[in-house]
C-alpha positions, 0 to 999 in steps of 0.5 A: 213815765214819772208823770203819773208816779207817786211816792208813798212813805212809811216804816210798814212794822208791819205791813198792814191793811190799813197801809194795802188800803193806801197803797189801793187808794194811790193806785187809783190817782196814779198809774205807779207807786214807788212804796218808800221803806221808810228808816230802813236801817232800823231793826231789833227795836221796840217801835222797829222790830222788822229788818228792811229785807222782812218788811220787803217780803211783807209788802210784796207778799201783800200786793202779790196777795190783793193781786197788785201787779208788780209792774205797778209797784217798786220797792226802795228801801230809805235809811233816815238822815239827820238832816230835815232839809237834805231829806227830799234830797235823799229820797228822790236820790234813792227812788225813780221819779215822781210827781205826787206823793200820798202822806197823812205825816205833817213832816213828810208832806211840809218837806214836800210841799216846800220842796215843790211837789203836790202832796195828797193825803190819803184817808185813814181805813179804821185808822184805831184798829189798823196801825202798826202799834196795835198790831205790835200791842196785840202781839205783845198781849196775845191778843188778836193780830193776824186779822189785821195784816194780810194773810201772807204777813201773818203767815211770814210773821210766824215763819220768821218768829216775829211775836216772840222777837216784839215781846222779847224786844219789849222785855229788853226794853223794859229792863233797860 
């Protein structure tokens, strides 16, 4: 059925709603989303705190929260390569078919567009409050973070001790 499946891209550190707002917008063009972990084998990083496995629990905690049916969702997990002009490639060998893919990113869509596929964007939802920076910052600051992730990422965030692994992260960093 990849004739109406779409691909949507993005490292979710962490999943917010800003990305379950995408994922509700590509759900109204397509019957299916394949939702790309993107640099999946990152983790430990300031700008990458999350494992792969963690950012899966807090996608399909999230879907399964704004009742998203698992029959209209996958999950893959992507490393990133080195190599710009195998990445389509490398993607499609990781995912189920396709024919669209939702990006706002000028990379990811010029490599799709050049690879033949018709690439949507997607429109931002407060895109200055909802982006996974913020929320990283305003884990770093003690600020408020928790209204801007769904309720179960919030919830697995604390269970997995994520804030205090951002600022320790950022600590290390600093030091380095």
């Amino acid at each position: 059925m990849s004739g109406n499946r779409g691909l949507y891209v993005g490292r979710f550190q962490p999943f917010h709603k800003g990305h379950l707002y995408a994922v509700r917008i590509v759900l109204e063009e397509v019957d299916e989303v394949i939702v790309v972990i993107g640099s999946s084998q990152f983790s430990h990083e300031v700008d990458n705190p999350f494992t792969c496995g963690e950012r899966i629990v807090m996608v399909r905690g999230a879907l399964e929260e704004a009742s998203v049916a698992l029959s209209k969702y996958f999950l893959v997990p992507v490393p990133d390569v080195d190599n710009h002009s195998v990445w389509v490639a490398h993607v499609k060998a990781h995912t189920p078919p396709f024919k669209k893919v939702f990006s706002n990113e000028a990379l990811t869509s010029r490599l799709f567009v050049e690879a033949g596929y018709e690439v949507n964007p997607i429109p931002f939802y407060e895109r200055e409050t909802y982006s996974a920076t913020n929320v990283r910052k305003r884990m770093l600051s003690g600020g408020d973070w928790k209204t801007l992730v769904p309720a179960s990422v919030a919830q697995f965030i604390e269970q997995i001790d994520g804030v205090e692994r951002v600022v320790q992260l950022y600590k290390n960093d600093r030091v380095n």
